[in-house]
mmCIF entry with sequence, helices, sheets and N, C-alpha, C, O atoms, coordinates in Angstrom:
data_MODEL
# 
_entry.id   MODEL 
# 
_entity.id                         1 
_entity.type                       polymer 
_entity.pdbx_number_of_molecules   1 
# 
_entity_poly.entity_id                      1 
_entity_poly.type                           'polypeptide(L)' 
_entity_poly.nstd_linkage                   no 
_entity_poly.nstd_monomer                   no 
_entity_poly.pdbx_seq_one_letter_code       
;(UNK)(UNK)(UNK)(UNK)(UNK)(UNK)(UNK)(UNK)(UNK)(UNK)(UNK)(UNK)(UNK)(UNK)(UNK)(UNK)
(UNK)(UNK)(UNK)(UNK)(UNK)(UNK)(UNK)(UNK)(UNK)(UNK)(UNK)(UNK)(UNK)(UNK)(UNK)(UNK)
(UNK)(UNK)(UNK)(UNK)(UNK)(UNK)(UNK)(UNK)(UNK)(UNK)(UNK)(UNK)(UNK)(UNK)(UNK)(UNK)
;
_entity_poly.pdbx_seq_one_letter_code_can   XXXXXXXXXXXXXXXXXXXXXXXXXXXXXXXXXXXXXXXXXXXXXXXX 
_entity_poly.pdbx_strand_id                 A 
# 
loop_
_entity_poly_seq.entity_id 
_entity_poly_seq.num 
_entity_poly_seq.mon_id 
_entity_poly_seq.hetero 
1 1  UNK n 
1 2  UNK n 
1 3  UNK n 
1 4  UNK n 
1 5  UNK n 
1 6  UNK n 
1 7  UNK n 
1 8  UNK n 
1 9  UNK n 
1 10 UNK n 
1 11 UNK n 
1 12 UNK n 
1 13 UNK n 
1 14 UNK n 
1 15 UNK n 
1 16 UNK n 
1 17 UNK n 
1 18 UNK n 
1 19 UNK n 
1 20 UNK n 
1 21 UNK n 
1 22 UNK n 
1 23 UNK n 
1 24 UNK n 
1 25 UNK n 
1 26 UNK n 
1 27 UNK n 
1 28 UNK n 
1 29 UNK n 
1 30 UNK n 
1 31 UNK n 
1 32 UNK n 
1 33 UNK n 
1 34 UNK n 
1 35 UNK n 
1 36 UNK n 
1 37 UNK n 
1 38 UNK n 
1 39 UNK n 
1 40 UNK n 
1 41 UNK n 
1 42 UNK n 
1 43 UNK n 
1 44 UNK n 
1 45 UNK n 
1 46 UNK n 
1 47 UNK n 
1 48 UNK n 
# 
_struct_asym.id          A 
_struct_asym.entity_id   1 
# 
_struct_conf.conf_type_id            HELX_P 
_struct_conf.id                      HELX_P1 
_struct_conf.pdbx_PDB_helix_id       AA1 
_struct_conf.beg_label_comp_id       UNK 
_struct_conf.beg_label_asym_id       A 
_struct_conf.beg_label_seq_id        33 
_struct_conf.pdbx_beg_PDB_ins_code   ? 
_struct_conf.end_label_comp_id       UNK 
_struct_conf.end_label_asym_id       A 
_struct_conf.end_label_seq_id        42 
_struct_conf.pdbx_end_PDB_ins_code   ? 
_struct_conf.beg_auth_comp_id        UNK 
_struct_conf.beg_auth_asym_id        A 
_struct_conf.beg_auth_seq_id         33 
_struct_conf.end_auth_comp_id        UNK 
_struct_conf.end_auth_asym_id        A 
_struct_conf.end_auth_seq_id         42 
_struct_conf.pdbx_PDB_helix_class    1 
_struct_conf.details                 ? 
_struct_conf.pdbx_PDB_helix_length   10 
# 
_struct_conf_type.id          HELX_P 
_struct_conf_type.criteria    ? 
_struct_conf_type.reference   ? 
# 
_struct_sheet.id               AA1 
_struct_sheet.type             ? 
_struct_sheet.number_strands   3 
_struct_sheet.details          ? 
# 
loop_
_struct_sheet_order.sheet_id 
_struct_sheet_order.range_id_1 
_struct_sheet_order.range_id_2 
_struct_sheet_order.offset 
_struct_sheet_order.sense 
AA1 1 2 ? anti-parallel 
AA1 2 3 ? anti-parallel 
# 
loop_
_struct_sheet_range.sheet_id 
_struct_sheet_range.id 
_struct_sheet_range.beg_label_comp_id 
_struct_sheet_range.beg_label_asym_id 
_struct_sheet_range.beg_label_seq_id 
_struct_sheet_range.pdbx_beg_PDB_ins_code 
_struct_sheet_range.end_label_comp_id 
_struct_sheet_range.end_label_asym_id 
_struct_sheet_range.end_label_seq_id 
_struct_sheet_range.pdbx_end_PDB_ins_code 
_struct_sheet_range.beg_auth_comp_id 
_struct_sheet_range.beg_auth_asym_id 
_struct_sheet_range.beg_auth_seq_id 
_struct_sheet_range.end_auth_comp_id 
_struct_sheet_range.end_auth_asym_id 
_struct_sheet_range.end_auth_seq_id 
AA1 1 UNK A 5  ? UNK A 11 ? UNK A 5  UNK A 11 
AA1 2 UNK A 14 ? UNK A 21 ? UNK A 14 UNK A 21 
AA1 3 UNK A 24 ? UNK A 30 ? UNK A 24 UNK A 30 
# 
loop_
_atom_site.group_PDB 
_atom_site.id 
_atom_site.type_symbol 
_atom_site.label_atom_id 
_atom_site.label_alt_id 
_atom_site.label_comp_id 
_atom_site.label_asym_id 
_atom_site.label_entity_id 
_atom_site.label_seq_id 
_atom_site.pdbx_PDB_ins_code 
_atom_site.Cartn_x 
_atom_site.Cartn_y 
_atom_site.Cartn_z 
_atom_site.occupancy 
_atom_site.B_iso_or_equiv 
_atom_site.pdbx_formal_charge 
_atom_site.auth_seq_id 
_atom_site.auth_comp_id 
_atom_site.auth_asym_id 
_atom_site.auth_atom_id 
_atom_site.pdbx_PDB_model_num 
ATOM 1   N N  . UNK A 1 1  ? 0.852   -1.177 0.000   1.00 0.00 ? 1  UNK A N  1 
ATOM 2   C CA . UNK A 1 1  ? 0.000   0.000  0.000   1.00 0.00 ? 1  UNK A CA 1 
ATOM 3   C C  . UNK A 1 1  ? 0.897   1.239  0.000   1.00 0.00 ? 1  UNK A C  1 
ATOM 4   O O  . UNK A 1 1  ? 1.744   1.430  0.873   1.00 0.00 ? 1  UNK A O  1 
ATOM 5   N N  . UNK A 1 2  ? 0.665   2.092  -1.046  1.00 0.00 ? 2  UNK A N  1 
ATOM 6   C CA . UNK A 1 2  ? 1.353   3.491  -1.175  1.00 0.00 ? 2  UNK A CA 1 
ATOM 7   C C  . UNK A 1 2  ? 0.553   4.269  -0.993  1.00 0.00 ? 2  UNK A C  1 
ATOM 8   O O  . UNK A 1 2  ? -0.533  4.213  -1.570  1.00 0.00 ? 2  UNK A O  1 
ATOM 9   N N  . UNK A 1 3  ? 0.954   5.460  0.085   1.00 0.00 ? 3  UNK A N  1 
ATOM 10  C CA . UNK A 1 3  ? 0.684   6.892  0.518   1.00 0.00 ? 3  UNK A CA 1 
ATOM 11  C C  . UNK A 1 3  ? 0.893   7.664  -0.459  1.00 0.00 ? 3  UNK A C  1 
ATOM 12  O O  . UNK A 1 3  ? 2.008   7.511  -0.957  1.00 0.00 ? 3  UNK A O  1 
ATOM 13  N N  . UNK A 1 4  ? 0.069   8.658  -1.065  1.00 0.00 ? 4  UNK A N  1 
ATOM 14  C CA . UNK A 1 4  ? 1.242   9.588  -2.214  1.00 0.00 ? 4  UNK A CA 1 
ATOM 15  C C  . UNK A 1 4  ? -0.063  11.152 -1.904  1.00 0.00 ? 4  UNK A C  1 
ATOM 16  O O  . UNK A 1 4  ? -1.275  11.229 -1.702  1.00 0.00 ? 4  UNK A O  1 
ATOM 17  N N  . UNK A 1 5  ? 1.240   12.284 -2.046  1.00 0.00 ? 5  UNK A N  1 
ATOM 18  C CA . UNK A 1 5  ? 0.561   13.452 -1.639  1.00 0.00 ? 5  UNK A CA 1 
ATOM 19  C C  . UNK A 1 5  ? 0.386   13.844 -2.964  1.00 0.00 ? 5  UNK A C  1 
ATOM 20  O O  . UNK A 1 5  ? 1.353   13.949 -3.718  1.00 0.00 ? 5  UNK A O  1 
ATOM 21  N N  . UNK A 1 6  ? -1.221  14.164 -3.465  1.00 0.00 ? 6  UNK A N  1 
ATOM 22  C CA . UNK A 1 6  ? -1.542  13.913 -4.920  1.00 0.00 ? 6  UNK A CA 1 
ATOM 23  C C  . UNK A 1 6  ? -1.535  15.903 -4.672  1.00 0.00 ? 6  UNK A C  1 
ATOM 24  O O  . UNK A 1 6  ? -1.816  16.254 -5.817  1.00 0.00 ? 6  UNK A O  1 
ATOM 25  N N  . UNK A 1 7  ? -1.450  16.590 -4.239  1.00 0.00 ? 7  UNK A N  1 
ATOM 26  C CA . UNK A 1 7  ? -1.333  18.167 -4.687  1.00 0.00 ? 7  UNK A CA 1 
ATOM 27  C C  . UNK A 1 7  ? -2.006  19.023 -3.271  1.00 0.00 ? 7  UNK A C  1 
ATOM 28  O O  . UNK A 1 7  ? -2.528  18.661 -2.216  1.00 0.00 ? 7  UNK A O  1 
ATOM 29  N N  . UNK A 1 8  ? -1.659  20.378 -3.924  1.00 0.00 ? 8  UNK A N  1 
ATOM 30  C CA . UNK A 1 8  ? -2.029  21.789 -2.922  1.00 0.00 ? 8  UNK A CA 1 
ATOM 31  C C  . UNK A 1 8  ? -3.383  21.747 -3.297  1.00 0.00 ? 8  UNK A C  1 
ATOM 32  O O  . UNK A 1 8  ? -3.619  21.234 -4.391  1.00 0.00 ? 8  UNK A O  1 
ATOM 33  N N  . UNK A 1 9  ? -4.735  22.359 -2.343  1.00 0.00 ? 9  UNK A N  1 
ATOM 34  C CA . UNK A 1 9  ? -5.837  22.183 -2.711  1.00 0.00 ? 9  UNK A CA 1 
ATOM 35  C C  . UNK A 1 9  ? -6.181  23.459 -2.145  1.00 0.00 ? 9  UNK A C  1 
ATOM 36  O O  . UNK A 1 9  ? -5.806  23.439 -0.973  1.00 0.00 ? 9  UNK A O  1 
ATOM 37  N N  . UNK A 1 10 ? -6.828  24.783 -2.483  1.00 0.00 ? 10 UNK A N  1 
ATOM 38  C CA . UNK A 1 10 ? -7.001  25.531 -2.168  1.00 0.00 ? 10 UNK A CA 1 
ATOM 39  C C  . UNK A 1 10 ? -8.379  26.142 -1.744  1.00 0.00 ? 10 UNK A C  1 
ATOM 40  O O  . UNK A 1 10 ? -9.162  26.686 -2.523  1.00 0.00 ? 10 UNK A O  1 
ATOM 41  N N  . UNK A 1 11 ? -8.515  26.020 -0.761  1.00 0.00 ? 11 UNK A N  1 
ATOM 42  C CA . UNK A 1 11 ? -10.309 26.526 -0.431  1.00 0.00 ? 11 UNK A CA 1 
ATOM 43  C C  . UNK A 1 11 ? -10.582 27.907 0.349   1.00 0.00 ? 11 UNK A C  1 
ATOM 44  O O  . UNK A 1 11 ? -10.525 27.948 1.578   1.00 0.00 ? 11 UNK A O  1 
ATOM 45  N N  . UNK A 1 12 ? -10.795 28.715 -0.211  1.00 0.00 ? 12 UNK A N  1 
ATOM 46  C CA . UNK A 1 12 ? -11.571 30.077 0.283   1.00 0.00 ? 12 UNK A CA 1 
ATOM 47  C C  . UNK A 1 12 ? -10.261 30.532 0.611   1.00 0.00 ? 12 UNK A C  1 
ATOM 48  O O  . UNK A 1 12 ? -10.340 31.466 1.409   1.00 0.00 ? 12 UNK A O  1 
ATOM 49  N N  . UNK A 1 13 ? -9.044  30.231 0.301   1.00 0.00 ? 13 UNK A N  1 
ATOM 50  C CA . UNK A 1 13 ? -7.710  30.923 0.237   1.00 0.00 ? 13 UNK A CA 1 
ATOM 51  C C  . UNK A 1 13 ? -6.872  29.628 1.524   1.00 0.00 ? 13 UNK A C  1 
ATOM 52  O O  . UNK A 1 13 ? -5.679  29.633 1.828   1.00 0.00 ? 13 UNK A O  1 
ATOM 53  N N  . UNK A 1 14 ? -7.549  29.009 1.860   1.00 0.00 ? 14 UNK A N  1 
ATOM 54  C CA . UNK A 1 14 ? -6.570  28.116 3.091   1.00 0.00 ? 14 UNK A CA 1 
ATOM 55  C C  . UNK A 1 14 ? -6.227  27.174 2.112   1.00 0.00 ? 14 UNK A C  1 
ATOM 56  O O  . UNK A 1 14 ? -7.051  26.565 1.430   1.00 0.00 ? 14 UNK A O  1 
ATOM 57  N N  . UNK A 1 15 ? -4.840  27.039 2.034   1.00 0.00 ? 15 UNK A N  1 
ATOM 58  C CA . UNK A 1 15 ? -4.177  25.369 1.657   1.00 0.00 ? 15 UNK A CA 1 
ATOM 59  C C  . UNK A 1 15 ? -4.286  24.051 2.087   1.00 0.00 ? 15 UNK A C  1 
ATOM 60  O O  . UNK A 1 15 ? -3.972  23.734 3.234   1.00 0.00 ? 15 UNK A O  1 
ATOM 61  N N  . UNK A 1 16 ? -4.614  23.426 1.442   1.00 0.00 ? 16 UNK A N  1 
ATOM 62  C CA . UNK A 1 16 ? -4.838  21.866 2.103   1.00 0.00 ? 16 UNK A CA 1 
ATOM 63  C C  . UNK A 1 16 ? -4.206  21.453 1.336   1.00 0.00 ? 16 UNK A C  1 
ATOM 64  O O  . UNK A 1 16 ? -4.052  21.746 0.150   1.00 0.00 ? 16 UNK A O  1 
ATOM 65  N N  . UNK A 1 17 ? -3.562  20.355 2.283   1.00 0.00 ? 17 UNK A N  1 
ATOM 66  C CA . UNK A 1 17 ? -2.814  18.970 1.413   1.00 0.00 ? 17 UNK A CA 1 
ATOM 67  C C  . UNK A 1 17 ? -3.708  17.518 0.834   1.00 0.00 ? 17 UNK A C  1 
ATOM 68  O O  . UNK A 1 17 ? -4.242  16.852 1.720   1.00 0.00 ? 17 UNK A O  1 
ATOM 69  N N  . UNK A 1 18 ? -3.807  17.218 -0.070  1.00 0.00 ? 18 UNK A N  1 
ATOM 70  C CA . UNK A 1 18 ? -4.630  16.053 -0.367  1.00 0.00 ? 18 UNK A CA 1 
ATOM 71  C C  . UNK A 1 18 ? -3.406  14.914 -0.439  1.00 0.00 ? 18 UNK A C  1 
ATOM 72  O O  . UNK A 1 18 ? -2.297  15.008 -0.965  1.00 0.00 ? 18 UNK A O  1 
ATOM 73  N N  . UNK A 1 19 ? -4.093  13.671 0.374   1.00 0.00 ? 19 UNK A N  1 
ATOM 74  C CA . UNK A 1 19 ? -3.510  12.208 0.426   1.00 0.00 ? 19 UNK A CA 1 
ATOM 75  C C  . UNK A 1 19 ? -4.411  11.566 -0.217  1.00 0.00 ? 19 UNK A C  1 
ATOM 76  O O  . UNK A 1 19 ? -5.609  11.846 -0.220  1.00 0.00 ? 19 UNK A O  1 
ATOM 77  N N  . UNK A 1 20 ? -3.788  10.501 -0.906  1.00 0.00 ? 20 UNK A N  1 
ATOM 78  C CA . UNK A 1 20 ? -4.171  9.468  -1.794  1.00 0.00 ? 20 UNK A CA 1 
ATOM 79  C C  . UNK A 1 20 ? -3.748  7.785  -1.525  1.00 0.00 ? 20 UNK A C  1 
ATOM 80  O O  . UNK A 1 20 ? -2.589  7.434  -1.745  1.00 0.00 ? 20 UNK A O  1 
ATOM 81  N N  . UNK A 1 21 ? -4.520  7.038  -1.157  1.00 0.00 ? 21 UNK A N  1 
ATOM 82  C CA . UNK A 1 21 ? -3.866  6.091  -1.341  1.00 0.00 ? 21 UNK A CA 1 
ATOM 83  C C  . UNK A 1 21 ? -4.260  5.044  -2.577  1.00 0.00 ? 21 UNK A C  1 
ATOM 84  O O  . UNK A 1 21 ? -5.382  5.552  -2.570  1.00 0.00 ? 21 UNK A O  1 
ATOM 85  N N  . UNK A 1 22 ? -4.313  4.500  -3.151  1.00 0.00 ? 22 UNK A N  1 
ATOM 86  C CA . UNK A 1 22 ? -4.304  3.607  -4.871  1.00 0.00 ? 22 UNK A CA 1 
ATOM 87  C C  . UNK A 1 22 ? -5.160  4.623  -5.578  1.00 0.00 ? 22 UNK A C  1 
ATOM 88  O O  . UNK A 1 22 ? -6.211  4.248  -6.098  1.00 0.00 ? 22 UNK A O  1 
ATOM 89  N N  . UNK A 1 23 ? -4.843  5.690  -5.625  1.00 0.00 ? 23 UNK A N  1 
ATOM 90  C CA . UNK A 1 23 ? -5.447  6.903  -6.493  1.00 0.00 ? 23 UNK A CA 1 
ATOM 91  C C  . UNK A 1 23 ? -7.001  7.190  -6.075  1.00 0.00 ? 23 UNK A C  1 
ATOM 92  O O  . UNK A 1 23 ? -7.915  7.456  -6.855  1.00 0.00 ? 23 UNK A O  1 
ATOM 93  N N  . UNK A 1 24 ? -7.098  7.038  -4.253  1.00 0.00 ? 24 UNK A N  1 
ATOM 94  C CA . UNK A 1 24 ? -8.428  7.440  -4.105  1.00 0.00 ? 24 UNK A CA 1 
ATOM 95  C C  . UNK A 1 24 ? -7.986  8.639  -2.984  1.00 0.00 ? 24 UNK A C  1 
ATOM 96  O O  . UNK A 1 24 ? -6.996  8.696  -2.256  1.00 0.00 ? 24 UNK A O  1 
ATOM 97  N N  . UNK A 1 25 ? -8.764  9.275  -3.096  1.00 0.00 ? 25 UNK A N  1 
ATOM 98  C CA . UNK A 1 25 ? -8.424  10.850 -1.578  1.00 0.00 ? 25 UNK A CA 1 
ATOM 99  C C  . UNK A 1 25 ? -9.006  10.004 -0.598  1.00 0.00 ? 25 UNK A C  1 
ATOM 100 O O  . UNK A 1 25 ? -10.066 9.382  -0.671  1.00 0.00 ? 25 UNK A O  1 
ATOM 101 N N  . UNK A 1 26 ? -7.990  10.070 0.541   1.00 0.00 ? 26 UNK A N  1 
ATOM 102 C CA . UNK A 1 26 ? -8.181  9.542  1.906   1.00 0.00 ? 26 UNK A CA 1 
ATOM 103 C C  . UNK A 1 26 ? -8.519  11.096 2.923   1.00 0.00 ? 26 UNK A C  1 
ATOM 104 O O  . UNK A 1 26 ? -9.090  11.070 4.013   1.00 0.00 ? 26 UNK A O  1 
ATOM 105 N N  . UNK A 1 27 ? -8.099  12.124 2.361   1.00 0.00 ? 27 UNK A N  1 
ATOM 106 C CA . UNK A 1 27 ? -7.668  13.261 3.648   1.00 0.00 ? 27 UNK A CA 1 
ATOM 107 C C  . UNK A 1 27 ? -7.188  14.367 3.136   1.00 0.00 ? 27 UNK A C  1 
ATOM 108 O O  . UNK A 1 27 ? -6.633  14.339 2.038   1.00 0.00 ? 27 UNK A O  1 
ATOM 109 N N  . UNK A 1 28 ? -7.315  15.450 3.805   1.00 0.00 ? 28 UNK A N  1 
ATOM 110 C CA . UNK A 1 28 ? -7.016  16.912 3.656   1.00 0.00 ? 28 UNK A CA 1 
ATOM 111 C C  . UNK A 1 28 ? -6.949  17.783 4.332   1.00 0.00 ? 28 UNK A C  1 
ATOM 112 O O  . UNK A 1 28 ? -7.787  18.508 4.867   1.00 0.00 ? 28 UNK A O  1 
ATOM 113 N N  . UNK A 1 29 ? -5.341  17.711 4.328   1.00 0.00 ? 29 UNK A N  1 
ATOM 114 C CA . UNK A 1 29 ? -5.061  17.936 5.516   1.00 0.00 ? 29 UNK A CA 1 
ATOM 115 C C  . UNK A 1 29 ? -4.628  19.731 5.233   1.00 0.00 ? 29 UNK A C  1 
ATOM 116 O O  . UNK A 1 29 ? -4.215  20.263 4.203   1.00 0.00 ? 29 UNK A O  1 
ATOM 117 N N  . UNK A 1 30 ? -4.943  20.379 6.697   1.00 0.00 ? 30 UNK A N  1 
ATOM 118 C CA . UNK A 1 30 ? -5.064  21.828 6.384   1.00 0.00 ? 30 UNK A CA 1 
ATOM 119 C C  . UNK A 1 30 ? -2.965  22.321 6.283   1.00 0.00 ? 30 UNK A C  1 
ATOM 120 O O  . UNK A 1 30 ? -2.009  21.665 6.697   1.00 0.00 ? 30 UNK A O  1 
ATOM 121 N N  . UNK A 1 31 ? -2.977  22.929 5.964   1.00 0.00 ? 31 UNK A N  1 
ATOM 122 C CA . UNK A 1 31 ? -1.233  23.416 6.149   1.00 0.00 ? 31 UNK A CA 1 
ATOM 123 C C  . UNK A 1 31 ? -1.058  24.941 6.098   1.00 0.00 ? 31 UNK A C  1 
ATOM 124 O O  . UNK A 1 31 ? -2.004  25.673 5.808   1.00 0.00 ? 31 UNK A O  1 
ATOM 125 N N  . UNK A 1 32 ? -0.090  25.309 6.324   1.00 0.00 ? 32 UNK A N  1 
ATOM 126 C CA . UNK A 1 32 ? 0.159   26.938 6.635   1.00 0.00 ? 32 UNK A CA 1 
ATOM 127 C C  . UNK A 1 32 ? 0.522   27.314 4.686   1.00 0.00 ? 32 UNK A C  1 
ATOM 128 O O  . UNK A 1 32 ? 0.604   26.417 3.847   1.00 0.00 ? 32 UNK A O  1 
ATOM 129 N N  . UNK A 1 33 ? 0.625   28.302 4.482   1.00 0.00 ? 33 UNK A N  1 
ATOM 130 C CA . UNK A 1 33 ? 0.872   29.438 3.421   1.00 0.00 ? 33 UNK A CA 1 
ATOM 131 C C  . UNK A 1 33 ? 1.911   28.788 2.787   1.00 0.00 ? 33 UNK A C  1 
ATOM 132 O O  . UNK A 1 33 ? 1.990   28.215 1.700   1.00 0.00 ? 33 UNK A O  1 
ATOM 133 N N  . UNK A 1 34 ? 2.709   28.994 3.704   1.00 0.00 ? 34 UNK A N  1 
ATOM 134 C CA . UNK A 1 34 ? 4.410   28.734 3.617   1.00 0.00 ? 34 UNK A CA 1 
ATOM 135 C C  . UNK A 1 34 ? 4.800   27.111 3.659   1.00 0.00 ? 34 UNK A C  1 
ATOM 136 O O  . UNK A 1 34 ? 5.953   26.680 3.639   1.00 0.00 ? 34 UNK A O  1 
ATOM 137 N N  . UNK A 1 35 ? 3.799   26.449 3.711   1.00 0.00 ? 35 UNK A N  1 
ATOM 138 C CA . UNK A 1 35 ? 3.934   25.128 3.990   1.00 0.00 ? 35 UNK A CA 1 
ATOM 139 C C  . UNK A 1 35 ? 3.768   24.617 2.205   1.00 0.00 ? 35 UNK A C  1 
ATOM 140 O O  . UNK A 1 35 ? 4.583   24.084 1.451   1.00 0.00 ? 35 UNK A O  1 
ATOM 141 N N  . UNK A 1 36 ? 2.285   25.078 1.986   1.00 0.00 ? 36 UNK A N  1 
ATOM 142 C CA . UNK A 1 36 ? 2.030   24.952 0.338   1.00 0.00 ? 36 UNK A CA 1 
ATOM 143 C C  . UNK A 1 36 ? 2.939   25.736 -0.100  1.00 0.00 ? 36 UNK A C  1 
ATOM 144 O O  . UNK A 1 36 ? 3.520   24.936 -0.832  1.00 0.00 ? 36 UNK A O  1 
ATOM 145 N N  . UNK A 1 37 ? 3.609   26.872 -0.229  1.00 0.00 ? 37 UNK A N  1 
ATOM 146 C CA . UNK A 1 37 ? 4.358   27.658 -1.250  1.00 0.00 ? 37 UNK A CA 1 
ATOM 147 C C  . UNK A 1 37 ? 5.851   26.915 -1.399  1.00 0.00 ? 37 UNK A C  1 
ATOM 148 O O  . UNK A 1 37 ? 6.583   27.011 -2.385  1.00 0.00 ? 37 UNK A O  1 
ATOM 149 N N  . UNK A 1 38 ? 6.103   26.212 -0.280  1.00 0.00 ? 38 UNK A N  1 
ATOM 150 C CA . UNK A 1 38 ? 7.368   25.452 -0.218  1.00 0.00 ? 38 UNK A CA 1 
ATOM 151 C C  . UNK A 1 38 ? 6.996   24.217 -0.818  1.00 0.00 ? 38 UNK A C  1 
ATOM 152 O O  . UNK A 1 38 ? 7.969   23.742 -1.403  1.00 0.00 ? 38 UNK A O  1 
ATOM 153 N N  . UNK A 1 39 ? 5.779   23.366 -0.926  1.00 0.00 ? 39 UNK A N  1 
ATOM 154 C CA . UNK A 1 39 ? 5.736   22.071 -1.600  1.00 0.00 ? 39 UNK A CA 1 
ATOM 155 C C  . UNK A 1 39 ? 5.372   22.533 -3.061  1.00 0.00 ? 39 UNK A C  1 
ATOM 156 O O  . UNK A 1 39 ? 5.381   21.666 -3.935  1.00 0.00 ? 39 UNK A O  1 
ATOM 157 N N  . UNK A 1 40 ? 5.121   23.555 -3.326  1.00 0.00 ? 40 UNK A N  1 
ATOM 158 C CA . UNK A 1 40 ? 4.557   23.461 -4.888  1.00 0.00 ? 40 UNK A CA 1 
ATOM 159 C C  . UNK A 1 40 ? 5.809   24.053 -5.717  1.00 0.00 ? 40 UNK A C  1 
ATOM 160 O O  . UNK A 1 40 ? 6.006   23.839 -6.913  1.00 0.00 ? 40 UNK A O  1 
ATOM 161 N N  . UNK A 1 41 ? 6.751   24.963 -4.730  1.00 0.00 ? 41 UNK A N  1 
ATOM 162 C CA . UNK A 1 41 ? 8.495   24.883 -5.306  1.00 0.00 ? 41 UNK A CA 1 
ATOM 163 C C  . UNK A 1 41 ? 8.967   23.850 -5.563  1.00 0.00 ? 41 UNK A C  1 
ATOM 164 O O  . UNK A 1 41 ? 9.716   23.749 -6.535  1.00 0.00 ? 41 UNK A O  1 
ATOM 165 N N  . UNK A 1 42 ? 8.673   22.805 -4.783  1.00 0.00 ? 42 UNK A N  1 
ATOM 166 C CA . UNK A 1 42 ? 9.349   21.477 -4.711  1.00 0.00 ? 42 UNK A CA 1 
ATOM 167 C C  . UNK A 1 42 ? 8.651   20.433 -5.948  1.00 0.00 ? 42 UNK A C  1 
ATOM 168 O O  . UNK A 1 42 ? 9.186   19.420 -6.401  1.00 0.00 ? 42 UNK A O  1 
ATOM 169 N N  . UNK A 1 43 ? 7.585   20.885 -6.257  1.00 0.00 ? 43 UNK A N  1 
ATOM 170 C CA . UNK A 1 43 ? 7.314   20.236 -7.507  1.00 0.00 ? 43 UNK A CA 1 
ATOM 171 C C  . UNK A 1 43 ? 5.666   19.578 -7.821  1.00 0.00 ? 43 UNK A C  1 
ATOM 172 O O  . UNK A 1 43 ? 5.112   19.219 -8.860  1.00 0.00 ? 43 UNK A O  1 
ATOM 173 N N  . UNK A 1 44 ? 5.161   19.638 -6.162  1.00 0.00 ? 44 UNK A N  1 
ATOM 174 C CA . UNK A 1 44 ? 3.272   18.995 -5.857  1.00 0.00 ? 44 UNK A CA 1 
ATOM 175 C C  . UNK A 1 44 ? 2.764   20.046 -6.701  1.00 0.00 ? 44 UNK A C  1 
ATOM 176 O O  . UNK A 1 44 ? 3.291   21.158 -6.708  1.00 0.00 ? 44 UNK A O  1 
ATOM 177 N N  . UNK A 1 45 ? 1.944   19.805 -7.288  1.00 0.00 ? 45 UNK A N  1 
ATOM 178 C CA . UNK A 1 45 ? 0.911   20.460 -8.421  1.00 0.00 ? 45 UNK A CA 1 
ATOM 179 C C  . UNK A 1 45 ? 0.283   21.259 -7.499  1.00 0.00 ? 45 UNK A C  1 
ATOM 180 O O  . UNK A 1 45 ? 0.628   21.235 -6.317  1.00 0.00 ? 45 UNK A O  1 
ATOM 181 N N  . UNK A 1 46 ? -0.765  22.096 -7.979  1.00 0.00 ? 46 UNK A N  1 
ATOM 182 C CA . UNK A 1 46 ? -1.788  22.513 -7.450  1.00 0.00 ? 46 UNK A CA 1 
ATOM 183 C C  . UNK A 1 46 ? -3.268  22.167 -8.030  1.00 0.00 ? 46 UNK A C  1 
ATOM 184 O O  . UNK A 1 46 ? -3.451  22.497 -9.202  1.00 0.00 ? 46 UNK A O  1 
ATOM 185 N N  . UNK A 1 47 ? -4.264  21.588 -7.397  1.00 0.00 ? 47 UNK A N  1 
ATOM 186 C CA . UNK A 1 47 ? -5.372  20.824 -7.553  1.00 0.00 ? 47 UNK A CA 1 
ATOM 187 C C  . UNK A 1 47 ? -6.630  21.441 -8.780  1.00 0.00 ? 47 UNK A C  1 
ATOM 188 O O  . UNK A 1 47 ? -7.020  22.542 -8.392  1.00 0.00 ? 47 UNK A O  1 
ATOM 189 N N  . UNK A 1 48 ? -6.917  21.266 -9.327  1.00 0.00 ? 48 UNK A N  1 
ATOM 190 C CA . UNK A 1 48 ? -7.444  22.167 -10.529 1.00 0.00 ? 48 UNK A CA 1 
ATOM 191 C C  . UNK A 1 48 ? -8.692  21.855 -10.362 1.00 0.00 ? 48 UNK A C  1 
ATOM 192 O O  . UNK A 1 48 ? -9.553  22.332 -11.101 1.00 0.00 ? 48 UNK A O  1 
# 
């Protein structure tokens, strides 16, 4: 079983992280500004 952080998810301006496990969303998890602006440098998409 693989964990994979499928992207930044943005709601009413708060960042959430979305988890996936066999390509289904398990969770969404809330994160700071600076938390998403540093993972989407690093290469996580942002959720469309």
């Amino acid at each position: 079983m693989f964990i994979f952080v499928r992207c930044v998810l943005f709601v009413n301006g708060q960042p959430f992280l979305v988890v996936s496990v066999a390509g289904i969303e398990i969770a969404r998890l809330e994160i700071s500004l600076q938390v998403a602006l540093t993972l989407i440098a690093l290469g996580i998409p942002i959720c469309s």
